[in-house]
KOLVO-985414 format. One line per 10 residues: number of its first residue (from 0); their letters; for each residue x, y, z of C-alpha. Coordinates in pm, 1 decimal, padded with zeros to 6 digits. Layout:
BEGIN
NUM = A = X:Y:Z; ...
//
This chain:
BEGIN
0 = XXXXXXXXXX = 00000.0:00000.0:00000.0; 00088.4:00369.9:-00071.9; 00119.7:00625.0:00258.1; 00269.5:00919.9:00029.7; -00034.1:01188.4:00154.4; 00003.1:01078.7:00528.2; 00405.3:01124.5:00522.1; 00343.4:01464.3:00377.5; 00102.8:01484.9:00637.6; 00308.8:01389.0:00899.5
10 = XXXXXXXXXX = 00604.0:01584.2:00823.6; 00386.9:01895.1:00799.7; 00259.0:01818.3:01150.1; 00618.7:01792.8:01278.6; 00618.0:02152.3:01200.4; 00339.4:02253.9:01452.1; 00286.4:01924.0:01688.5; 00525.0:01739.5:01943.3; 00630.6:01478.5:01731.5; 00371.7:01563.0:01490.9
20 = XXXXXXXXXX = 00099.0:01362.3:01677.4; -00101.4:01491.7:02021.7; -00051.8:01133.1:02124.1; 00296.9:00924.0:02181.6; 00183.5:00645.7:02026.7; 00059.1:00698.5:01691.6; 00400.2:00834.5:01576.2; 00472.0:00473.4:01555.2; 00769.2:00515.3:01713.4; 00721.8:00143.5:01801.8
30 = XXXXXXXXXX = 00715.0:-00020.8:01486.2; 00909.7:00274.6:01275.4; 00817.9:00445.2:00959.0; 00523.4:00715.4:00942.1; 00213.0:00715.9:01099.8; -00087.3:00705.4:00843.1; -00376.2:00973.4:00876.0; -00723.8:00877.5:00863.6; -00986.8:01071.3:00697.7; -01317.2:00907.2:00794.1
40 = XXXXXXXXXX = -01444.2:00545.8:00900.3; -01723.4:00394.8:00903.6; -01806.4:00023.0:01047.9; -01503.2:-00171.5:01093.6; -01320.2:00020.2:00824.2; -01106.5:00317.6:00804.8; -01006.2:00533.2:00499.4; -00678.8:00671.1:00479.6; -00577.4:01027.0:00334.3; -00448.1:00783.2:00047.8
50 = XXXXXXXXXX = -00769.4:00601.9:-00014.7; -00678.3:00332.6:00148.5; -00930.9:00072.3:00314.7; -00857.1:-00085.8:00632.9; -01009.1:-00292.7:00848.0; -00935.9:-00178.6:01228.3; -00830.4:-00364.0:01558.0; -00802.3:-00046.7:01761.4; -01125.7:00126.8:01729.6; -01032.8:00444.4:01826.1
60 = XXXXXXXXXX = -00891.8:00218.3:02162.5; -01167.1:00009.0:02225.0; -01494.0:00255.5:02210.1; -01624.4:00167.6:01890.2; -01821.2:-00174.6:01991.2; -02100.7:-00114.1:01724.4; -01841.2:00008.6:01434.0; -01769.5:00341.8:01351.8; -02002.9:00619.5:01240.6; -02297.2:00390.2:01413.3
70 = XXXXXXXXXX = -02616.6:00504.9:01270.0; -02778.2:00546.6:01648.7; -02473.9:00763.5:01705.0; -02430.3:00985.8:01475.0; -02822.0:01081.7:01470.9; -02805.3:01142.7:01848.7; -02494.1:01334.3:01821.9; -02665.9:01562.6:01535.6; -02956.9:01628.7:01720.8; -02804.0:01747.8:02031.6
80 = XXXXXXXXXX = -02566.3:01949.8:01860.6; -02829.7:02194.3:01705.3; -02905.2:02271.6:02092.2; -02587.8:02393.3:02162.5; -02252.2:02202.0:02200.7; -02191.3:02354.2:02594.2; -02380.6:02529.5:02854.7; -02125.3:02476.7:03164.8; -02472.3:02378.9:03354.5; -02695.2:02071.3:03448.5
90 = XXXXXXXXXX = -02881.0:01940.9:03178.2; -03148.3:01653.6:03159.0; -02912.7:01387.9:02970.8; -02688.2:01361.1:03233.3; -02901.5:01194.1:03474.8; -03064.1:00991.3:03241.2; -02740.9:00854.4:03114.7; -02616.6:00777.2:03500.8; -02941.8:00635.7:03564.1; -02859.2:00405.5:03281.5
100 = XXXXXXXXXX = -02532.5:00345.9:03401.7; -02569.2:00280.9:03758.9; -02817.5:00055.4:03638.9; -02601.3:-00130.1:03429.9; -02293.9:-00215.1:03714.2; -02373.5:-00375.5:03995.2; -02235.5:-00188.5:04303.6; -02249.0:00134.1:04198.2; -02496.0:00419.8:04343.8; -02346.9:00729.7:04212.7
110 = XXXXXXXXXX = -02162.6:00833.0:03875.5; -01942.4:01155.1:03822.3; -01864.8:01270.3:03439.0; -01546.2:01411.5:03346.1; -01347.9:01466.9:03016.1; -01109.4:01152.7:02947.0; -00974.5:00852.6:03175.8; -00722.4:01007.0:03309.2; -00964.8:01274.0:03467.8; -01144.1:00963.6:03568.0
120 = XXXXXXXXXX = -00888.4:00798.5:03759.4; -00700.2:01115.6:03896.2; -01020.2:01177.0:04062.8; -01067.2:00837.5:04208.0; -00746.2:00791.3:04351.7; -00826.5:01177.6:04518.0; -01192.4:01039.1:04630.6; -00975.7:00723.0:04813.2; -00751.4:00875.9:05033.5; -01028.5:01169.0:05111.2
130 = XXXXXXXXXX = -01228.0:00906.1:05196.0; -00975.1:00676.5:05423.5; -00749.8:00959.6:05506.5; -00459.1:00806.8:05360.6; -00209.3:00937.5:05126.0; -00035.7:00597.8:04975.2; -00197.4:00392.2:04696.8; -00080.5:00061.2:04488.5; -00052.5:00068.3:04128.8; 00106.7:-00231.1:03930.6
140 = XXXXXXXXXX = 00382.0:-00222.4:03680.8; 00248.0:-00216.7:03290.0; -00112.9:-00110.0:03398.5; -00141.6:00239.4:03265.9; -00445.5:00509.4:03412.1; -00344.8:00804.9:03238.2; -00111.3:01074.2:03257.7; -00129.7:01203.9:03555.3; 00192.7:01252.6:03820.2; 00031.9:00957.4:04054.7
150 = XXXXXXXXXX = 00043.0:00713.6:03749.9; 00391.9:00795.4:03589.9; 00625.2:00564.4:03834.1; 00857.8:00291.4:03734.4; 00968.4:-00013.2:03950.5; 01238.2:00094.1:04192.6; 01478.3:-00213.6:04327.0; 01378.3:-00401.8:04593.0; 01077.7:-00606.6:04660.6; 00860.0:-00325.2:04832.8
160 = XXXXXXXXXX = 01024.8:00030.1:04723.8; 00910.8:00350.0:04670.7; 00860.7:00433.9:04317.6; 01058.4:00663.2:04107.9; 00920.9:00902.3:03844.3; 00973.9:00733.4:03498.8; 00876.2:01111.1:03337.5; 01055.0:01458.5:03402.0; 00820.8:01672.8:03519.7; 00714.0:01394.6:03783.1
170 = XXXXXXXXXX = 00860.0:01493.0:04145.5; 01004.1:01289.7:04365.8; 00744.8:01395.3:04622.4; 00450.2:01281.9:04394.6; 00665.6:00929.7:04347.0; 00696.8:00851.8:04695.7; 00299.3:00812.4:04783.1; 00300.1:00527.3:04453.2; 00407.7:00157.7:04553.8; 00449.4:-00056.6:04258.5
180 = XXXXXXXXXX = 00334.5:-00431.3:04265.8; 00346.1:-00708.6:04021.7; -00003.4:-00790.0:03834.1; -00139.9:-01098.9:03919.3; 00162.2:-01165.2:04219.8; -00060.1:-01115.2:04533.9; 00236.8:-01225.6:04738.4; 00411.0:-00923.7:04663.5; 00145.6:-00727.7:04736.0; 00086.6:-00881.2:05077.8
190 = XXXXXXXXXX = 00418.7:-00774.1:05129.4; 00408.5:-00395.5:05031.4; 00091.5:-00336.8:05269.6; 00265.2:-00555.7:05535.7; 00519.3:-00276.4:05483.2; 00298.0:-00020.0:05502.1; 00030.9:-00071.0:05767.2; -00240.1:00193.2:05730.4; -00104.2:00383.7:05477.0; -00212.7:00270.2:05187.7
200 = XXXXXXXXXX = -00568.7:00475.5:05044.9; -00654.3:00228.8:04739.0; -00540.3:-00061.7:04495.3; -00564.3:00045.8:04155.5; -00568.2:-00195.9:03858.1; -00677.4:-00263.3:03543.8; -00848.1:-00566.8:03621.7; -00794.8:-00707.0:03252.9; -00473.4:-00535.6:03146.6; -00502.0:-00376.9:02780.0
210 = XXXXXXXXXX = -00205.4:-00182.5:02822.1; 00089.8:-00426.9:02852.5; -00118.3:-00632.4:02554.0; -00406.6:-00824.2:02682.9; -00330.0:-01011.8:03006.2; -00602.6:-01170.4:03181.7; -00605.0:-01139.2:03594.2; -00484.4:-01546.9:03685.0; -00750.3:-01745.6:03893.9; -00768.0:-01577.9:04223.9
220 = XXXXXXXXXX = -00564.5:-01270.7:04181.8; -00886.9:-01070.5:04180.2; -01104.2:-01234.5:04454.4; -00688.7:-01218.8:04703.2; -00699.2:-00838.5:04621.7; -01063.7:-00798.8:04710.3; -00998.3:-00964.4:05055.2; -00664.8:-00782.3:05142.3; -00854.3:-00467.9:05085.3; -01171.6:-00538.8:05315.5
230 = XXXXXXXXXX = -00901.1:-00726.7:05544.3; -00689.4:-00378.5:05578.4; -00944.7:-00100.4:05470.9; -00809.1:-00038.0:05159.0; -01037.9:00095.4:04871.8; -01012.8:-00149.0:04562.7; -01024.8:00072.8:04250.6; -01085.4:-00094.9:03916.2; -00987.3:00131.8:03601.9; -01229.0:00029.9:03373.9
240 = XXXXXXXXXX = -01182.8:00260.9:03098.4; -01120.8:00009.0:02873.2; -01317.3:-00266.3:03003.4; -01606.1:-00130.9:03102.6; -01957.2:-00164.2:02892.2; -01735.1:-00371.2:02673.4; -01666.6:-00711.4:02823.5; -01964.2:-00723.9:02968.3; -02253.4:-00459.3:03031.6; -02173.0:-00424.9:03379.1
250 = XXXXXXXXXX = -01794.4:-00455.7:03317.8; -01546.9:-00703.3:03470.6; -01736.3:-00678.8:03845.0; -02000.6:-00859.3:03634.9; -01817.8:-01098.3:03408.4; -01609.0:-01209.4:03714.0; -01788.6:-01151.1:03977.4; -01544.2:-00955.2:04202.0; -01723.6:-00553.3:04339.5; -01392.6:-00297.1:04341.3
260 = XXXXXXXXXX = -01501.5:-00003.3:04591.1; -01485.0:00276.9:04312.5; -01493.7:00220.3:03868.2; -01347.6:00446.8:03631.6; -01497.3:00467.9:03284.8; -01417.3:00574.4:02950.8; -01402.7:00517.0:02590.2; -01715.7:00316.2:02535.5; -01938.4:00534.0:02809.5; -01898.1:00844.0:02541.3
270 = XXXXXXXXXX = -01928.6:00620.8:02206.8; -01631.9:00781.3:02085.5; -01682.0:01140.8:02200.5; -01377.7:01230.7:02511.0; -01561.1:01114.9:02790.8; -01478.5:00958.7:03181.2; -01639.7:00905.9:03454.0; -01592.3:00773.7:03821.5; -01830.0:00566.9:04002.2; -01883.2:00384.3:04356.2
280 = XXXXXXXXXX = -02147.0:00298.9:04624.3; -02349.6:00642.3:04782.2; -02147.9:00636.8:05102.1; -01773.0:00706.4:04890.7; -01942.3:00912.8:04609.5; -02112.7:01186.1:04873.5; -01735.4:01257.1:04983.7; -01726.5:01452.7:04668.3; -01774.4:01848.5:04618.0; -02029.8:01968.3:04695.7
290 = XXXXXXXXXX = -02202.0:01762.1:04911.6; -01851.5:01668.2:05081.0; -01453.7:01786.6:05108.7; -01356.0:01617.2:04857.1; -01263.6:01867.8:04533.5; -01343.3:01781.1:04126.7; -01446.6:02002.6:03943.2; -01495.8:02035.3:03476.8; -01644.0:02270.0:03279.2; -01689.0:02058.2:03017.0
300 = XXXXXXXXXX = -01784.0:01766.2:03255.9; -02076.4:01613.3:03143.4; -02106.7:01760.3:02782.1; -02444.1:01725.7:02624.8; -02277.9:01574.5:02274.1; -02070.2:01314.2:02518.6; -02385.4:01200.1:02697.0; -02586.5:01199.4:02386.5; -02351.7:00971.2:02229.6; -02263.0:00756.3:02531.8
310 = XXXXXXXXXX = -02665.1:00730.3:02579.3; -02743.1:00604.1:02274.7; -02424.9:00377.0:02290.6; -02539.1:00250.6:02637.2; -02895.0:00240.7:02541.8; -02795.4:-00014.0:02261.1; -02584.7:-00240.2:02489.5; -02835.6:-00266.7:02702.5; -03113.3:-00349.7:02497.8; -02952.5:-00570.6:02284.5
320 = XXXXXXXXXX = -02680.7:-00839.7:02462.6; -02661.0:-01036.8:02174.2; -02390.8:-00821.8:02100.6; -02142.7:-00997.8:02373.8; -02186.1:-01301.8:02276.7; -02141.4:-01202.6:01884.1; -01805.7:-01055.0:01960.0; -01705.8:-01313.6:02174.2; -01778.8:-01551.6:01922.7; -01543.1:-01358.8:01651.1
330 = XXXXXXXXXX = -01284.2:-01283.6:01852.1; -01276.5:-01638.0:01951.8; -01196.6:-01754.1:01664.2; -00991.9:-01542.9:01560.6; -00796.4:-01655.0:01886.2; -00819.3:-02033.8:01758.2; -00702.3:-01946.7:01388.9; -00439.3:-01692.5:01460.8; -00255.2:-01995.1:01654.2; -00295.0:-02271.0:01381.6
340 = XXXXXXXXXX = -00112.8:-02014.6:01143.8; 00120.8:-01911.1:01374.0; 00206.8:-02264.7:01475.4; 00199.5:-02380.6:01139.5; 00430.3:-02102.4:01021.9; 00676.9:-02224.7:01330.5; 00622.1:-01871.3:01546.9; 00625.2:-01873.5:01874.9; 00355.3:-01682.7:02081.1; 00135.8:-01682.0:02315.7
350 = XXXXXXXXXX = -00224.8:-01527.9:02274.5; -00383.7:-01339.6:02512.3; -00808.6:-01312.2:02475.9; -01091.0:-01191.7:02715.8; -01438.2:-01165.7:02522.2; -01318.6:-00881.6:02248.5; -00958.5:-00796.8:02379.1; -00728.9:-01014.9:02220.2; -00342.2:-00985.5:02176.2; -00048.2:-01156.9:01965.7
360 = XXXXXXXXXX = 00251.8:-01174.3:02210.1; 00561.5:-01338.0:02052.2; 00663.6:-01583.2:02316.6; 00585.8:-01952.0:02378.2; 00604.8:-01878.0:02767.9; 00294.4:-01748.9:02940.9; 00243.6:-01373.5:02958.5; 00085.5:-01263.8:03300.5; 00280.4:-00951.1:03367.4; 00452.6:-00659.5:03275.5
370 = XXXXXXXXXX = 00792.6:-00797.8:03269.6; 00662.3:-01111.4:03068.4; 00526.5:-00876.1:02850.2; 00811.2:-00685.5:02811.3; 01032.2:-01042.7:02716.2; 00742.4:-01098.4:02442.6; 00756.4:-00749.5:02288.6; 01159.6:-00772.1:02259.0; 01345.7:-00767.0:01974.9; 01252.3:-00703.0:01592.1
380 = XXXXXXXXXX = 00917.8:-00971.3:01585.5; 00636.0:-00733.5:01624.7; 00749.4:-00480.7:01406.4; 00799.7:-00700.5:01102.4; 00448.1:-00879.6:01187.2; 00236.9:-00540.8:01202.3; 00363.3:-00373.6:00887.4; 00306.3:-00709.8:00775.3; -00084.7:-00664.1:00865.0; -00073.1:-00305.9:00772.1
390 = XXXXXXXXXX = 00086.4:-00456.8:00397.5; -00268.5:-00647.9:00391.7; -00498.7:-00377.4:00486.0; -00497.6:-00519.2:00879.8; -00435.3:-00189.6:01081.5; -00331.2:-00328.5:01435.9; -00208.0:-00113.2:01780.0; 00154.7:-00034.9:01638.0; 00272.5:-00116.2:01930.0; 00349.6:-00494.2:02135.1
400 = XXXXXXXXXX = 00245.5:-00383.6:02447.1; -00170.9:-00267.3:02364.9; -00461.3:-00482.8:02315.2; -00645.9:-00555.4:01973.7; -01003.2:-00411.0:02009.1; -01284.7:-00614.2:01798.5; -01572.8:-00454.5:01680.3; -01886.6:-00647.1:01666.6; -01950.8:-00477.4:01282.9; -01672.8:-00707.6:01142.1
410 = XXXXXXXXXX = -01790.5:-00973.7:00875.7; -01716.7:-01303.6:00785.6; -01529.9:-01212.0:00537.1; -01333.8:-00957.6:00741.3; -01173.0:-01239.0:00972.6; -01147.3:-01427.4:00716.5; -00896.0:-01175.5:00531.7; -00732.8:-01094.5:00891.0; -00632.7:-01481.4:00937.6; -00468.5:-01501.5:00581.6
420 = XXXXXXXXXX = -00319.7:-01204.2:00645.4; -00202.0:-01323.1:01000.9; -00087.3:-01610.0:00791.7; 00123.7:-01421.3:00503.0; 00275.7:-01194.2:00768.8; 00381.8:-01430.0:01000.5; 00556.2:-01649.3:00675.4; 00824.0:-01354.7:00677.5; 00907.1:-01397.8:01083.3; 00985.1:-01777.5:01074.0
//
């Protein structure tokens, strides 16, 4: 395929941008060469600035379950945008789409809007330690919640250390109230709150990692973390963002069956549009401004074009399941036929799949955390494999370490181009 508009494109951005993107990783710094521009979508295709067709694994990171440009949509979006696109005050939409919501996930009373996950789980991590009084919180290595100071923080040595900034900008200060655990290693996190006795405000995982590929939490690593934090009065804070409304309509709580204290939403909840949100049970959620101490605050928090669109996105999850189960279904087998060509073609891997996250991770041995992950993603593999893709119209996450998105408006025939390309591309890596 031909990307000559989109690295004109690109280098004219260069000019104006950081990198000529507003986000690190489509400047495909990952996988080299230029990053290609899109100039619309629609279903489970994109068209490049070169009128080029191709069929998408990241929609737009995970929000576009129906396809893009979803009739439903688009039509609400319209509509409320004749209104007015932002009033900076309450209206109607907003509680209907949190009634929806909170209806949706089980243990959830109350539902704040912001602008993007990061928002969402900045403010989370604030509502935990105003609620416990504590100032120290858990994150694990490889799970990412944004770009705020908290999140930025790399291993230290040791088994139980203080993090250190991986970021400039990120101050010491900030790094010392972030302890870094292992995902899915509840031993070492028995022994960073053992080390820390009533310091620590919240847990805060991606219960299904997406950002470190797909890696699934191992039996009991969910239902141990729950426990520690009712055992020690630690808020459990699930970052949804990419999970949530997608694997299931009330999220991973439902699908597995394990209640986190406080949710963070994106992605889907807006249908495309920047959107977060923060949820949890009445008695956390009323510690927030202005019924309590604790301070958020957004203009643009609860947009009416957001909420239209995450309404109507919601509205059609919940009405109509079958879409799970149809997602499911293609993504599992594109699980099962991704590993008879790979295995045929004498490539190691692993794959990675929850319902529609699925991931290619270039390793026989298993991959359950971030340094796993990081062993997988080594070397040369996945670069030659996704230009590979991209050489077949297959536009994947150009980078090793995110999660394939499917979209439930892929075909047949789409998968079945996807597995011969899987199959052509991974020829050149044996």
């Amino acid at each position: 395929m031909i990307y000559k508009r989109s690295s004109a494109l690109f280098l004219e951005a260069k000019n104006v941008l950081p990198g000529g993107v507003n986000s690190p990783v489509r400047a495909f710094k990952a996988v080299g060469g230029d990053p290609i521009f899109v100039e619309r979508a629609k279903g489970a295709y994109l068209y490049d600035a070169d009128g080029n067709k191709l069929i998408d694994y990241i929609n737009s990171w995970g929000p576009m379950i129906l396809g893009h440009a979803h009739e439903a949509i688009v039509d609400a979006v319209i509509s409320k945008t004749k209104n007015g696109t932002s009033f900076g005050m309450p209206t109607e939409i907003e509680t209907e789409i949190a009634k929806l919501a909170v209806g949706m996930v089980p243990g959830i009373d109350k539902i704040r809007f912001v602008n993007s996950g990061t928002e969402a789980c900045m403010s989370a991590v604030r509502l935990a330690r105003g609620f416990t009084g504590k100032a120290k919180i858990i994150k694990f290595a490889g799970c990412y919640h944004g770009h705020s100071d908290s999140f930025l923080i790399q291993a230290g040595s040791g088994a139980a250390t203080f993090g250190e900034p991986n970021s400039p900008g990120v101050t010491a200060g900030t790094a010392k109230d972030t302890l870094l655990a292992r995902f899915n290693d509840l031993g070492h996190v028995a022994e960073i709150i053992n080390q820390y006795p009533n310091e620590i405000a919240c847990i805060i995982l991606e219960p299904v990692a997406g950002n470190m590929g797909c890696i699934p939490p191992v039996e009991g690593f969910l239902e141990g973390l729950r426990s520690m934090c009712t055992d020690h009065d630690i808020l459990l804070v699930f970052d949804e963002v990419m999970t949530g409304f997608r694997l299931a309509a009330g999220g991973v709580q439902e699908l597995m069956g394990v209640m986190a204290d406080i949710v963070t939403f994106g992605k889907v909840i807006g249908g495309g549009l920047p959107v977060g949100a923060f949820a949890a049970r009445a008695e956390i959620m009323d510690h927030l401004a202005p019924d309590g101490p604790v301070y958020q605050a957004g203009t643009l928090s609860g947009n009416p074009l957001a909420m239209a669109a995450g309404y109507a996105m919601l509205s059609h999850l919940n009405q109509h399941p079958e879409v799970y189960d149809s997602m499911d279904t293609k993504t599992a087998r594109l699980q099962v036929e991704f590993a008879s060509v790979l295995s045929k073609n004498s490539v190691p891997h692993t794959i990675n799949r929850v319902g529609s996250m699925i991931s290619i991770h270039f390793s026989e041995a298993p991959v359950v955390n971030f340094e796993s992950a990081a062993k997988a993603a080594a070397g040369d593999t996945f670069k030659k494999f996704f230009h590979g893709m991209l050489d077949q119209g297959i536009y994947i996450a150009p980078s090793g370490y995110e999660t394939w998105f499917i979209c439930d408006a892929l075909t047949r025939e789409d998968l079945d181009r996807t597995i011969e390309a899987c199959d052509l591309a991974s020829k050149e890596l044996a």
